[in-house]
C-alpha positions as CSV (number, residue, x, y, z in Angstrom):
1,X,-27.9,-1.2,8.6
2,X,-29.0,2.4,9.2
3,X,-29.0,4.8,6.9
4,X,-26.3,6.8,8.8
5,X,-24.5,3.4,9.1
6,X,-24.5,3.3,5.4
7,X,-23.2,6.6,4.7
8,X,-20.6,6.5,6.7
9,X,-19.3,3.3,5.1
10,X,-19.5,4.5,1.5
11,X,-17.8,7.7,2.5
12,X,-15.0,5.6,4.5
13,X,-14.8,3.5,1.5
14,X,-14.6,7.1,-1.2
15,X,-12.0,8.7,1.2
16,X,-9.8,5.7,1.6
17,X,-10.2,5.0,-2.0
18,X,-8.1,7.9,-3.5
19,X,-5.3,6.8,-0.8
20,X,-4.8,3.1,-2.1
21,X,-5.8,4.2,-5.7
22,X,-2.8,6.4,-5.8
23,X,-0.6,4.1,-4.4
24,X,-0.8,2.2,-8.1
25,X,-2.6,4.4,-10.6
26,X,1.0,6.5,-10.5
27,X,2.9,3.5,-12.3
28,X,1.4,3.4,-15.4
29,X,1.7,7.5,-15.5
30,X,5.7,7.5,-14.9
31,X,7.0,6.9,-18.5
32,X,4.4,9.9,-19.3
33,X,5.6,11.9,-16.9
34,X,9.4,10.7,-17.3
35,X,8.7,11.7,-21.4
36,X,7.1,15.0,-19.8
37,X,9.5,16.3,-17.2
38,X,12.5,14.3,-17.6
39,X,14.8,11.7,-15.3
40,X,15.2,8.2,-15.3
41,X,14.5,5.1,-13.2
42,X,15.7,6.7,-10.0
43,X,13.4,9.8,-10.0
44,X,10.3,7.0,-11.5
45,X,11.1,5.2,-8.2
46,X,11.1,8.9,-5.8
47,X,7.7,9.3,-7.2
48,X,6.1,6.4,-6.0
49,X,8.1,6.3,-2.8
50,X,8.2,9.7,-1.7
51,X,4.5,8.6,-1.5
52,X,4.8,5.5,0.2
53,X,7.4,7.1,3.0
54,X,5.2,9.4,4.2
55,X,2.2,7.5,4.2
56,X,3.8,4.5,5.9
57,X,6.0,6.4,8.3
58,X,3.4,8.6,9.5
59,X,0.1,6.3,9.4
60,X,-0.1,5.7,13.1
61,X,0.4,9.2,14.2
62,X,-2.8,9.8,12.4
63,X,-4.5,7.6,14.0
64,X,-3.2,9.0,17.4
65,X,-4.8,12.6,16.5
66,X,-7.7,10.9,15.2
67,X,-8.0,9.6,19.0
68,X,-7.1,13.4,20.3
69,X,-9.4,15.4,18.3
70,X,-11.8,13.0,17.0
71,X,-11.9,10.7,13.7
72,X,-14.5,12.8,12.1
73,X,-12.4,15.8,12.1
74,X,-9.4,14.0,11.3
75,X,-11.3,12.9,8.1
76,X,-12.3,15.6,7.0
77,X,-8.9,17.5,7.0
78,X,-7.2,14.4,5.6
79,X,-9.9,14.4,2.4
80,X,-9.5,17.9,1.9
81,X,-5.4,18.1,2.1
82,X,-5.6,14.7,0.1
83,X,-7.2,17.1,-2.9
84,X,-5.1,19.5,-2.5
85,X,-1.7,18.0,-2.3
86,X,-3.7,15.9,-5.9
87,X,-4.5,19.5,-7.3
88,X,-0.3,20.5,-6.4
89,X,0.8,17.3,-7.6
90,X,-1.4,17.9,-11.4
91,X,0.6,21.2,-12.1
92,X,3.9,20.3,-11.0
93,X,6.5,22.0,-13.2
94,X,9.2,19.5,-12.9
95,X,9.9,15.8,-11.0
96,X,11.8,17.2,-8.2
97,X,8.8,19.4,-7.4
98,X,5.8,16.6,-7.9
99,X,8.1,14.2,-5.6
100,X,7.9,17.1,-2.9
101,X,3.5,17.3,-3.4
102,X,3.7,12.8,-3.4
103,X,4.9,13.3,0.0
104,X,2.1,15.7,0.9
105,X,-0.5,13.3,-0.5
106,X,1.4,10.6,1.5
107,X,0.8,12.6,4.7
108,X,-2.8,13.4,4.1
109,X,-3.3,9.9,3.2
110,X,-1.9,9.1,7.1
111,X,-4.7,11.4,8.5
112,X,-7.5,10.0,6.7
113,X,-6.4,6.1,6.5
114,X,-7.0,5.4,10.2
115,X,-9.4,7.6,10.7
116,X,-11.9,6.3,8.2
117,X,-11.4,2.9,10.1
118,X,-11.9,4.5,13.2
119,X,-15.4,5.9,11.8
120,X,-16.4,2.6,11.1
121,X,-15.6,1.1,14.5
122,X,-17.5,3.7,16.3
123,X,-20.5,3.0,14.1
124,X,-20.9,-0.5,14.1
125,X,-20.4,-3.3,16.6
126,X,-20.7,-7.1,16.6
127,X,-20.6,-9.4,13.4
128,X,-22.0,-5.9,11.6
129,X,-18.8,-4.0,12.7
130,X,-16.4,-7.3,10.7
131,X,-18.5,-6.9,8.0
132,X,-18.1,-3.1,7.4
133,X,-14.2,-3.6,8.2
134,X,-14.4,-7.0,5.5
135,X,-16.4,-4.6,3.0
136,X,-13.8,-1.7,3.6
137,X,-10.9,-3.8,3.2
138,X,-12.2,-5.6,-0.1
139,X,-12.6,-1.9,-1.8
140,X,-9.4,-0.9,-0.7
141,X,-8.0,-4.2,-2.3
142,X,-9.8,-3.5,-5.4
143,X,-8.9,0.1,-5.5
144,X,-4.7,-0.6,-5.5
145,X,-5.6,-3.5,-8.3
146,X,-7.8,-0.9,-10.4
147,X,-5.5,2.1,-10.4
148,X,-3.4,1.0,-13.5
149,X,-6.6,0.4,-15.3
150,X,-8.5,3.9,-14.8
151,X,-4.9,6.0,-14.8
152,X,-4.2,4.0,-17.8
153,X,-7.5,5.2,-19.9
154,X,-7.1,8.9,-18.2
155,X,-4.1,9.3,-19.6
156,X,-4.8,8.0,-23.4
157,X,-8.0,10.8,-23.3
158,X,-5.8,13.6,-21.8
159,X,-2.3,13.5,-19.9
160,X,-0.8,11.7,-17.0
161,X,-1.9,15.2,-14.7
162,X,-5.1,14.1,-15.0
163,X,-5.2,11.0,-12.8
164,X,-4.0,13.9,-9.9
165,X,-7.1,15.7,-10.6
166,X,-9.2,12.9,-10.8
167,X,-8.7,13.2,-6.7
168,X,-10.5,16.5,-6.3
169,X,-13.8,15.9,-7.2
170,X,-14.0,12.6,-5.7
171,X,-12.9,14.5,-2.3
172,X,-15.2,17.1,-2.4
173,X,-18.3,14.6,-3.0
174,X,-16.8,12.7,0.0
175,X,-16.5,16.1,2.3
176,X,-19.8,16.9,1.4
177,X,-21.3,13.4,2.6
178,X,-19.6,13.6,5.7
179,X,-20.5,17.3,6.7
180,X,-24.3,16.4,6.1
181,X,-24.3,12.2,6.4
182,X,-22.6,11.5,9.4
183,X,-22.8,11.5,12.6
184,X,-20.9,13.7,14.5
185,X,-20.4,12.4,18.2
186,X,-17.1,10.0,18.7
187,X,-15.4,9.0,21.7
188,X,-12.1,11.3,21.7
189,X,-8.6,10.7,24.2
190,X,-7.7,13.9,25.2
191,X,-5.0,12.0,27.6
192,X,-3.7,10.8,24.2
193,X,-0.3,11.8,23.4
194,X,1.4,11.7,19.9
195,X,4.4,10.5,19.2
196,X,5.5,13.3,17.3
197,X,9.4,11.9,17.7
198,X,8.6,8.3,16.8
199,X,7.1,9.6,13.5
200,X,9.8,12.0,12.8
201,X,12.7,9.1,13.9
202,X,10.6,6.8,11.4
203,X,10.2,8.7,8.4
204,X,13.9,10.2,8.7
205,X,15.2,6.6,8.9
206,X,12.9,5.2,6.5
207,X,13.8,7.9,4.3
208,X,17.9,7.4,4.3
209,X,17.8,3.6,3.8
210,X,15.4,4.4,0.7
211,X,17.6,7.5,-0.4
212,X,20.8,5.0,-0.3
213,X,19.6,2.1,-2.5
214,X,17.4,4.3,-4.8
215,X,20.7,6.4,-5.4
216,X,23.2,3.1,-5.4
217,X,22.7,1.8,-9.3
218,X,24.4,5.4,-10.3
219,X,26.6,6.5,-7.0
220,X,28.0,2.8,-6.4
221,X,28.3,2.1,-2.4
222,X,31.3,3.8,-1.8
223,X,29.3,7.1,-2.5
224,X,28.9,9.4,0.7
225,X,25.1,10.2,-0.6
226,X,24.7,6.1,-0.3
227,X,27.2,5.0,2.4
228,X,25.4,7.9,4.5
229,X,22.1,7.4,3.7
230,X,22.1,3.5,4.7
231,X,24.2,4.4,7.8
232,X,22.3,7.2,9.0
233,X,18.5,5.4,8.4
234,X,19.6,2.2,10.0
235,X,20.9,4.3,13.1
236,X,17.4,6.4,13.2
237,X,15.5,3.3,12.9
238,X,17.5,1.8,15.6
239,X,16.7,5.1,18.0
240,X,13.4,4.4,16.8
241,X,12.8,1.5,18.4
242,X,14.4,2.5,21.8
243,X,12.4,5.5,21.5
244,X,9.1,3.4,21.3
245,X,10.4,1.0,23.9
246,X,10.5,4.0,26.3
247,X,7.3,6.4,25.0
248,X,4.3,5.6,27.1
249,X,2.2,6.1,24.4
250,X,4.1,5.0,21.5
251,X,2.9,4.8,17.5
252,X,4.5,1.2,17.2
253,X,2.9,-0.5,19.9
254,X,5.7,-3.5,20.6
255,X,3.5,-5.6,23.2
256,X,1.6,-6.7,20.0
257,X,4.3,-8.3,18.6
258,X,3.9,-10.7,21.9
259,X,1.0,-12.6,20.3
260,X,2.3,-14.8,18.0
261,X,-0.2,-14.4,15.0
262,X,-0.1,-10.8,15.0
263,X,3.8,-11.0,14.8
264,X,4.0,-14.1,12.0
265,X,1.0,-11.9,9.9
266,X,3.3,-8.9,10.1
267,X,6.1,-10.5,8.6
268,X,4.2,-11.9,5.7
269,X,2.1,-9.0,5.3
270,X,6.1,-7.3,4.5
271,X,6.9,-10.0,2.2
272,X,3.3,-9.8,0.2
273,X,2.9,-6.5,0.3
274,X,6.3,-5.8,-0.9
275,X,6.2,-8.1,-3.4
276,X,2.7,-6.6,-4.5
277,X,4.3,-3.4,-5.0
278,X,7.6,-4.3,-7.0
279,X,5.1,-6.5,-9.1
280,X,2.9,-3.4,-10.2
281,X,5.8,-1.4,-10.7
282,X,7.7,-2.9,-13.0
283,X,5.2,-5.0,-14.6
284,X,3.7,-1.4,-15.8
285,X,7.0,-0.1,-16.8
286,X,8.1,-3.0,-18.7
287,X,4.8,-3.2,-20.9
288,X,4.9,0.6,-21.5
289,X,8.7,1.0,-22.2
290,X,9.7,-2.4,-23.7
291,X,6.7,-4.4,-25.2
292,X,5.4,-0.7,-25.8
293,X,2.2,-1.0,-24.3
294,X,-0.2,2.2,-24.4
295,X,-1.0,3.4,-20.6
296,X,-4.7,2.4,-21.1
297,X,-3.6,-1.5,-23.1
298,X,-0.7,-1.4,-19.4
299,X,-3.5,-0.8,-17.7
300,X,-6.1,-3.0,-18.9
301,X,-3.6,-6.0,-19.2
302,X,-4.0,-6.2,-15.1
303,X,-7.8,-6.2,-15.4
304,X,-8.1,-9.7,-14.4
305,X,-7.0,-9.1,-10.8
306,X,-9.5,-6.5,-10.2
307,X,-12.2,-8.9,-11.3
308,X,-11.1,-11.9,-9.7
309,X,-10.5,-9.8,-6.4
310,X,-14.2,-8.5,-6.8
311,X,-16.0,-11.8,-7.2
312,X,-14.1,-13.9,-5.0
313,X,-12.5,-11.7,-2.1
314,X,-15.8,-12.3,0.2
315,X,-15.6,-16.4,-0.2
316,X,-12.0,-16.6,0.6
317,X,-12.8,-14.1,4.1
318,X,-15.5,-16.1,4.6
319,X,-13.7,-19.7,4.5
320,X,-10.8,-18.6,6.1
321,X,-13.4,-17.7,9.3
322,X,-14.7,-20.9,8.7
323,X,-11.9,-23.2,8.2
324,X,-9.3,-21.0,9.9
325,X,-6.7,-18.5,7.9
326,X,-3.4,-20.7,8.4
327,X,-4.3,-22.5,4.6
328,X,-5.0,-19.8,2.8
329,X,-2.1,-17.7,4.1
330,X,0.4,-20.4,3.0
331,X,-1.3,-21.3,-0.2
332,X,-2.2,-17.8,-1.4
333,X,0.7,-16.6,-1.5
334,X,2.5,-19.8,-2.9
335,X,0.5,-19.3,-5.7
336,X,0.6,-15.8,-6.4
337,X,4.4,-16.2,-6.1
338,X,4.8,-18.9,-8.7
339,X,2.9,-17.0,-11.0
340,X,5.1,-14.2,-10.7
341,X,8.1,-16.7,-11.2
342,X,6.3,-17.4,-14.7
343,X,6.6,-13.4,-15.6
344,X,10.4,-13.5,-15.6
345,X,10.3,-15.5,-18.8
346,X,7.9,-13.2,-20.3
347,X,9.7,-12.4,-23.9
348,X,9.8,-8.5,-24.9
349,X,6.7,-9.0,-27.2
350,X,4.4,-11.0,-24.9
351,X,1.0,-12.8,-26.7
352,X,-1.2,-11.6,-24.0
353,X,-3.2,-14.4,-23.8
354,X,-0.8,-16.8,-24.2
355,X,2.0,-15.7,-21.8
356,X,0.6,-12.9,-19.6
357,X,-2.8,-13.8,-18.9
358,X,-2.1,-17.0,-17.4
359,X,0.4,-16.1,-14.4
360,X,-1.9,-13.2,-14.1
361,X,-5.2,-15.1,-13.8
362,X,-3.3,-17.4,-10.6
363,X,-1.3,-13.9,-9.6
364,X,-5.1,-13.0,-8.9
365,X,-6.1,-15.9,-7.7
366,X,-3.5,-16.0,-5.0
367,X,-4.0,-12.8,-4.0
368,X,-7.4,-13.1,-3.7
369,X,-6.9,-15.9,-0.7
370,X,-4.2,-14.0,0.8
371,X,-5.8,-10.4,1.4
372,X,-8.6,-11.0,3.1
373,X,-7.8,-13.8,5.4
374,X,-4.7,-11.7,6.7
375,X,-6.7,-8.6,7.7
376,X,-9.0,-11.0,9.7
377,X,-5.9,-13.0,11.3
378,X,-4.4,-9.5,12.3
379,X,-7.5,-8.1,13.7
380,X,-8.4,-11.2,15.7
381,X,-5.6,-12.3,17.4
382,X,-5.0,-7.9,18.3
383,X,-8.5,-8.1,20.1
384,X,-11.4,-5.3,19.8
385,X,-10.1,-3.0,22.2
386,X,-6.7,-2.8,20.0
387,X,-8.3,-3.2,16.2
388,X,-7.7,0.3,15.7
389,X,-4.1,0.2,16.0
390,X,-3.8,-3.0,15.0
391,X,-5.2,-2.2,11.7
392,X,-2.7,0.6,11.6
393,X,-0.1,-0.9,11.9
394,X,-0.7,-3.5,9.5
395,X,-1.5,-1.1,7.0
396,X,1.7,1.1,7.7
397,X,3.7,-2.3,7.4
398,X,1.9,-3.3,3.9
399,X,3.4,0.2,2.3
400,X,6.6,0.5,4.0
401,X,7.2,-2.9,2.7
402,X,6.4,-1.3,-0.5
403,X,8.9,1.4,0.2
404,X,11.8,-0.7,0.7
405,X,11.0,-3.1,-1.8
406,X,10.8,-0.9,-4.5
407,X,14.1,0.7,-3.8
408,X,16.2,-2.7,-3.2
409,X,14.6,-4.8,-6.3
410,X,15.5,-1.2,-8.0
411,X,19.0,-1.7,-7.1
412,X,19.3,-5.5,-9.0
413,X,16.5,-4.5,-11.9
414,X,18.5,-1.2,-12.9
415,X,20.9,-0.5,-16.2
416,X,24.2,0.2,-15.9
417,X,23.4,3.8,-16.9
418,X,20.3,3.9,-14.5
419,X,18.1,5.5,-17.1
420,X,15.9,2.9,-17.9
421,X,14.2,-0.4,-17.2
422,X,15.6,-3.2,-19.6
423,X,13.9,-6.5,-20.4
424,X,17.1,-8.2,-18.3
425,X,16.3,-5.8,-15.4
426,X,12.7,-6.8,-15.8
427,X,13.2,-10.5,-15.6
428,X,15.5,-9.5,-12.6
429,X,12.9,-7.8,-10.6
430,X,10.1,-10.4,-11.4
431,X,12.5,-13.3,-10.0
432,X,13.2,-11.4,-6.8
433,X,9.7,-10.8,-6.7
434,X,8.2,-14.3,-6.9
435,X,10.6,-15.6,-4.1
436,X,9.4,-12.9,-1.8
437,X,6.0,-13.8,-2.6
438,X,6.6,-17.3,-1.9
439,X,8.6,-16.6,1.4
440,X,5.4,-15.1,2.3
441,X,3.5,-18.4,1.9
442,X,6.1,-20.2,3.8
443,X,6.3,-17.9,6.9
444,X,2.2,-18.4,6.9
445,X,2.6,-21.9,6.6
446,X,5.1,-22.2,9.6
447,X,3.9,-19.4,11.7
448,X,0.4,-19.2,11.3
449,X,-1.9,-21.2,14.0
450,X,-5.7,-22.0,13.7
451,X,-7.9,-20.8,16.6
452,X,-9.1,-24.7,18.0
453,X,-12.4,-24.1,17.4
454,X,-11.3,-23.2,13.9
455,X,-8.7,-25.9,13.2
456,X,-8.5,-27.7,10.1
């Protein structure tokens, strides 16, 4: 590997970091910041998803003016407005105006998440080019398993604005790599058109489906704000789709979804990945507000997935290569599923080593043979001249399917006055969880086919 090879990964892997960080280092922050600024479960939810929205919605127009003007540039504006929109988010006055600043980081985070992969195509090719995309993806992993962990012990030394600013110094080390590391000639589309109204259509519809069942538990359905919102989104997501259908250079792709692993990984990548993020979210929330759990202890109970994630993440990529992805895309997810099953019997005072760290420990395990494999499977069957969007599109599925998940288990886990989390609610989520998980497993078992040469 060159030397410019191997700044360009390490700042890839620093910039995209801070976006998959913040995607969970927030959760263990929102009874602080609920004790701080006020509102209940419903604004807790708006500050992970406002996020999540924005980042999901408008991932693949990033990568479309990473194409236009060039990835490099792209990155660079998208790690600077990334610690910015961190800076805005740290002195927030009040919830409605730090859900406003979670969007912004969410949009910044759709510059720079493409465009650090596209760096990393254009720097490395052949079996060195899967490595750096296997390498990349194993941080990014680690970094959405670690966030409750360092946000946890940021916020027992100082307050919950301090995981925000935690963002700034990490972005300006990574600008200052990449203005005097890296390489600056890419291969740029200026025939490239974005699909400004696919990403506006998406992110509108996205956003009134969310706004309907985050607002349901305290409106009921009958509410205009709800009725509305679910009426309106599924209408925009419907002109959505036509719209791609039509766009000759669409952000959703649909000729993809012709190859049949690319479609079945999709799917489960929704049921995972949504299942991921309802399992972080009220996993935190519960220790914190019911077992009362300190951030740090929250965050430090989920240590084992970071380490199992670390240690095995390469062995399970490089088996699945070996043996093909179709058994590890079933069983993973089986597993991590039934694990989660075991957390809705976890009692209000949980013995950590007794009752938590033993679903978390197969959680991990599960996990571990399920992220890795499905990156690979996605890539593959998209081909090298569509990784790039392939990868986006993946990676806007994984946290839309967070988005949505979030706000529909939110609907069944939430009180009767809508203020809280209970330990019912809890139990709730983390049944609805599992099964999603395990659906997962199921649609990889079905769906899923070896390559021959790979076929076990």
């Amino acid at each position: 590997m060159t030397t410019a090879a191997r700044y360009t990964l390490i700042a890839t892997i620093l910039g995209s970091s801070i976006v998959f960080i913040d995607s969970t280092v927030v959760n263990v922050a929102l009874p602080p910041i609920q004790q701080d600024l006020g509102g209940g479960l419903a604004a807790q939810q708006w500050i992970v998803d406002a996020y999540l929205l924005t980042l999901g919605s408008l991932i693949l127009v990033g990568g479309s003016l990473g194409d236009i003007f060039g990835a490099f540039r792209i990155f660079n504006i998208g790690v600077a407005t990334f610690g910015l929109a961190s800076a805005l988010c740290a002195f927030a006055p009040n919830v409605d105006t730090l859900i406003v600043f979670r969007g912004l980081q969410g949009i910044a985070g759709a510059l720079l998440t493409p465009a650090s992969l596209a760096l990393i195509t254009g720097t490395f090719s052949g079996a060195a080019r899967g490595a750096a995309i296997g390498t990349w993806t194993a941080w990014s992993g680690i970094s959405t398993v670690i966030g409750p962990l360092l946000g946890g012990w940021l916020i027992g030394v100082s307050s919950w604005r301090v995981i925000f600013l935690l963002n700034v110094p990490i972005a300006i080390v990574t600008l200052a790599l990449a203005l005097t590391k890296l390489p600056r000639h890419e291969h740029r589309k200026p025939d490239t058109r974005v699909d400004f109204v696919g990403g506006i259509l998406c992110a509108a519809g996205l956003g009134g489906i969310v706004l309907g069942f985050i607002e349901q538990p305290q409106r009921g359905w009958g509410d205009p704000v709800v009725a509305g919102g679910l009426a309106g989104g599924a209408v925009l997501l419907a002109a959505f789709i036509v719209w791609e259908m039509r766009f000759p250079q669409p952000m959703l792709p649909l000729r993809l979804f012709g190859k049949r692993n690319f479609s079945v990984t999709n799917i489960e990548t929704f049921a995972v990945y949504g299942g991921l993020s309802t399992w972080g979210f009220f996993l935190v929330l519960f220790l914190q507000q019911i077992s009362g759990y300190s951030p740090f202890r929250a965050g430090l109970a989920t240590i084992p997935v970071t380490i199992v994630m670390f240690f095995l993440s390469r062995y399970a990529g490089r088996f699945s290569m070996r043996y093909g992805p179709r058994l590890f895309m079933a069983a993973g997810p089986l597993i991590a599923g039934a694990s989660t099953l075991a957390l809705a019997r976890l009692p209000v005072h949980p013995n950590y080593w007794v009752d938590l760290l033993p679903p978390l420990l197969g959680f991990s395990f599960g996990l571990t043979l399920t992220v890795a494999p499905l990156t690979t499977t996605v890539l593959s069957d998209a081909g090298p001249a569509d990784a790039g969007v392939a990868s986006g599109v993946n990676n806007a599925v994984a946290r839309i399917a967070g988005l949505v998940a979030i706000a529909v288990v939110g609907i069944a886990a939430a009180s009767k006055q809508g203020s809280g989390l209970t330990a019912h609610g809890f139990r709730v989520a983390m049944l609805i969880t599992g099964l999603l998980i395990c659906a997962g497993g199921i649609i990889g078992a079905v769906g899923i086919r070896n390559p021959e040469h790979q076929a076990t």
